[in-house]
N, C-alpha and C positions, 0 to 999 in steps of 0.2 A: 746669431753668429756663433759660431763655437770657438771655445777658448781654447787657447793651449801654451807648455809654457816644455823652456828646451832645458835639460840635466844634461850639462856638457862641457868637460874644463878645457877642450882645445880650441882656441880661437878662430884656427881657420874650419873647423866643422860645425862652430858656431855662423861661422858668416854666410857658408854652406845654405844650413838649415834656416836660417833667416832670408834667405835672399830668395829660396823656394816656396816658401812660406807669402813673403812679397808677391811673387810672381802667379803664383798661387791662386792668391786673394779670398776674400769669404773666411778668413779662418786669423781671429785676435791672438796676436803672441800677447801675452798678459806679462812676462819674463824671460829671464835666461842667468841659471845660476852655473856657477862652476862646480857644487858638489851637492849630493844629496842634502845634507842636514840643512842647506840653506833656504832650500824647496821643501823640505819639510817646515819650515819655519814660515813660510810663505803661503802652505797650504793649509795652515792653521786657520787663516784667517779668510781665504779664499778658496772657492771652488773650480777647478776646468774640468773642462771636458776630454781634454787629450796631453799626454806627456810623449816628448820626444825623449826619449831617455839611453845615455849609454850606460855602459856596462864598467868599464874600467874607471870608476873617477877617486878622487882623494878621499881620505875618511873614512864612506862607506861605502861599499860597491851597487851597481844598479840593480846587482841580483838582491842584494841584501836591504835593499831599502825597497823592493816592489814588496819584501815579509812585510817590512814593517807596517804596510797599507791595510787598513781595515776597508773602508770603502777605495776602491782602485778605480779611475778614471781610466779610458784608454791608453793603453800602453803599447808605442812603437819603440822598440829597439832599435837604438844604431850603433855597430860597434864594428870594429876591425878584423874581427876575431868570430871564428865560426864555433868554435867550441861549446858554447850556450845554448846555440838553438832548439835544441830538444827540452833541457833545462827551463830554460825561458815560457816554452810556452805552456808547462805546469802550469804558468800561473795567467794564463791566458790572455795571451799581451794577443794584440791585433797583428804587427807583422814584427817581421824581424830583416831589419834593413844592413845588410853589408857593404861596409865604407870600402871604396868610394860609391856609390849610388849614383843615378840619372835620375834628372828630373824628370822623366818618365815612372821611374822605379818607385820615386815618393810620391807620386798619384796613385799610382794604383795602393799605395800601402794605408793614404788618406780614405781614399775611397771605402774603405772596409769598415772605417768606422761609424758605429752606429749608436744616435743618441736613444736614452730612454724614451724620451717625448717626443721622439720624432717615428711615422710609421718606418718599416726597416729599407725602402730606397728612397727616404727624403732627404736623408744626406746627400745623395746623388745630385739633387735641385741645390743642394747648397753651396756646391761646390762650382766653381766655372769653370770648368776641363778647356784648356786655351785649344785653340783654335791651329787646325793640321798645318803644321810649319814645311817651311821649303827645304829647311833642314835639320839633318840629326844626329845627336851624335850616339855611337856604337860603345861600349864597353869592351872590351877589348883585352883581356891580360889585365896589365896595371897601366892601360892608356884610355882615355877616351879619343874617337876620333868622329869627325865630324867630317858628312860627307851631305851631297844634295840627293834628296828624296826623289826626284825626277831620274836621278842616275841608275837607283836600283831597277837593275830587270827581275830580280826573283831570290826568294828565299829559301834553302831547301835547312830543313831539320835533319840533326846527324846527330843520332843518340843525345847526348847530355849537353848540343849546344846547337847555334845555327848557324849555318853562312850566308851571308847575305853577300849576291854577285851584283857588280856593277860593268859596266865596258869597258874598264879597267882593270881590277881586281876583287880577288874575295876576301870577305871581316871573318874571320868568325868571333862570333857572340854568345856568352851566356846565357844571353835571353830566350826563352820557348819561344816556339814558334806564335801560338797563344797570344802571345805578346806583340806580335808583331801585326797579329791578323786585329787584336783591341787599338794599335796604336797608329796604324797609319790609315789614310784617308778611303775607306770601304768604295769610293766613288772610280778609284785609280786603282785600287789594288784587289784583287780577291784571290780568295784559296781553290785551287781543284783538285788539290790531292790531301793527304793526311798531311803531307810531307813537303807541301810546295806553296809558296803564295807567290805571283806574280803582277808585274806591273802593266796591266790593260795597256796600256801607249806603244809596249815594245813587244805586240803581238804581229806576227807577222801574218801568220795561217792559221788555221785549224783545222787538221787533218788525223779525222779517227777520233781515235780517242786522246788526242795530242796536239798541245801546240806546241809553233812551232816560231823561236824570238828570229832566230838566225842560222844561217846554216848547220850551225856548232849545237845549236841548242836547241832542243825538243823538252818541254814540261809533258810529264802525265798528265790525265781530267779521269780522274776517279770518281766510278758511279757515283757514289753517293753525291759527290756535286756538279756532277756536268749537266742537271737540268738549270739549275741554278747559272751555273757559268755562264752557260749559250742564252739563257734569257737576259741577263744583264752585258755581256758583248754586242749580243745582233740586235740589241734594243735600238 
């Protein structure tokens, strides 16, 4: 089971990363200190596998105590603050997580990690990626908002963010598209365009090279996946 231990002196991004961590599962908090030198004191004696570690803490900062590392265990960043990102990854941290995060956001950031003794996707086995929920929430600005997965009809990609439409209204999302095509249920949802994933249930037609949800709404099926599309539709 891989170890890991959180470098965090805010309590509520401590309970945060704890409670993902929980839900998680497959993966030992061994601690949780408020500043670096006290994880440094803790690492004297013991080894992880993975540090959750911010950036801004008391004392020394996270950028300044990944120097001080001679052997460096997995290093995910989380901080508030985008300023480091290029910085940070000199020193080859695994992701770099920007608070507030989804518990989406910190799977895929887990996922990247790789142990020495393990081949490079047996982390994948190690992990129990839970199981596609009835719902999710979106990130949004500075809100999360939590909406039913059933409801989405389709995702379109718009430059540096997504929207995702419901019968209701549209989120847009920081998230790639990418993200969306990795996180939701492949059985309900697939991609036909570069630019489009849609919700198989609120198809109405298929006409051309196009469907078609509702009056209002026609998706592209872009070659590249319309063989793929119509085989798993008319299946």
């Amino acid at each position: 089971m891989m170890r890991c231990i959180i470098i965090e002196d805010q309590p509520p991004a401590q309970r945060v990363l704890k409670k993902y961590i929980t839900d998680l599962g497959n993966i030992e908090l061994a601690g949780t200190f408020p500043d670096a030198l006290q994880a440094m004191e803790f690492l004297r004696k013991g080894e992880v596998d993975l540090i959750f570690l911010d950036i801004h803490l008391p004392k020394i900062s996270g950028i300044d105590f990944l120097k001080t590392l001679e052997q460096k265990p997995n290093i995910i960043l989380t901080t508030a603050f985008s300023d480091y990102a290029l910085e940070s990854y000199e020193y080859h941290v695994v992701d770099y997580l920007l608070k507030p995060f989804s518990f989406e956001r910190f799977i895929q950031a887990v996922s990247k990690v790789r142990l020495p003794e393990l081949e490079p996707n047996a982390i994948q086995n190690q992990i129990d990626l839970p199981a596609h929920t009835d719902v999710i929430f979106i990130k949004s600005g500075y809100e999360h908002i939590k909406i039913n997965v059933a409801d989405i009809k389709f995702i379109q990609s718009d430059a540096d963010y997504t929207e995702v439409h419901t019968q209701e209204k549209k989120y847009l999302s920081h998230e790639p598209l990418r993200f969306w095509e990795e996180t939701l249920d492949k059985g309900k949802f697939i991609r036909t365009h570069k630019s489009y994933i849609l919700n198989i249930s609120k198809i109405e037609k298929i006409i051309g090279n196009q469907v078609r949800l509702d009056e209002h709404t026609n998706i592209p099926i872009g070659r590249a996946y319309k063989e793929i599309f119509m085989q798993q539709v008319l299946k």
